[in-house]
C-alpha positions in Angstrom: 4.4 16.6 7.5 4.8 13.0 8.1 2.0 11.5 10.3 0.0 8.5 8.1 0.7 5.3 9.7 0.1 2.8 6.7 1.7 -0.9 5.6 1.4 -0.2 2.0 5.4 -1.0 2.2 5.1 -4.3 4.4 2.3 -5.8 2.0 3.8 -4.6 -1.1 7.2 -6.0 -0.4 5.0 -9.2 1.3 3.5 -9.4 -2.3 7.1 -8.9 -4.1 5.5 -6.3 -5.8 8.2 -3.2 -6.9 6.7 0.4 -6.0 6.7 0.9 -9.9 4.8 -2.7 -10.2 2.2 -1.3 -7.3 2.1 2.3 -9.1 0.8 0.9 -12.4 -1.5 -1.7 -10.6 -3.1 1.4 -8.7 -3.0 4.1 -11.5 -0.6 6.3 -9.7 3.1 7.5 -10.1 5.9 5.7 -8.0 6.5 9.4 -6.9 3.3 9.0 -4.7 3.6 5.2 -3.7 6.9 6.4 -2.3 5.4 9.1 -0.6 2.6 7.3 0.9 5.3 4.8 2.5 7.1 7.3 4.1 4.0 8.6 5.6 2.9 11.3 4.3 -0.8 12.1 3.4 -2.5 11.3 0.2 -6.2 11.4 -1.1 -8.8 8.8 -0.1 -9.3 7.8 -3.5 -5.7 7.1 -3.8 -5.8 5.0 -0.4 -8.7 3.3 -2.2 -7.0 2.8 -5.3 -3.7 1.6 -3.3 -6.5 -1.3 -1.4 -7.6 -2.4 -4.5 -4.0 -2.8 -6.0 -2.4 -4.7 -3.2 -5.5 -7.4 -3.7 -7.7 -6.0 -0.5 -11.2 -5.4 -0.9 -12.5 -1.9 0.4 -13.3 -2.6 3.6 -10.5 -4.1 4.6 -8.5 -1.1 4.1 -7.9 -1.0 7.5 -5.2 -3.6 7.1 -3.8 -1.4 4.7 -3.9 2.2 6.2 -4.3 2.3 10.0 -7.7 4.0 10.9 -8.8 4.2 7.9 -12.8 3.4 8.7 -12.9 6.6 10.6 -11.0 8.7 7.2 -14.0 7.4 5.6 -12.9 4.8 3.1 -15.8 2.7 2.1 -17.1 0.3 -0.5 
């Protein structure tokens, strides 16, 4: 069930990071970086994990997954 609005792709390929460059960063498999692009839901620990990797500090996560103050990612 697709329905996560995110620009995990748009920054990582901004960054010319690879998904398997992003995965390692972050701690996770490319299996899930390549779910999370394609929408689907993932745990906010994992969103937090994905901010961090891409260089944003938590509370900018918002720039990273769309309404994600009101998920509850925090610092």
């Amino acid at each position: 069930m697709k329905q996560n609005v995110n620009n995990v792709r748009k920054l990582r390929e901004a960054k010319m990071m690879s998904k398997a460059e992003l995965a390692r960063k972050a701690g996770i498999s490319v299996l899930t970086v390549d779910r999370i692009e394609k929408g689907y839901p993932c745990r906010l620990d994992t969103k937090r994990k994905i901010v961090l990797a891409l260089g944003f500090r938590v509370p900018e996560a918002e720039k990273v997954f769309k309404n994600s103050q009101k998920a509850g990612v925090k610092g």
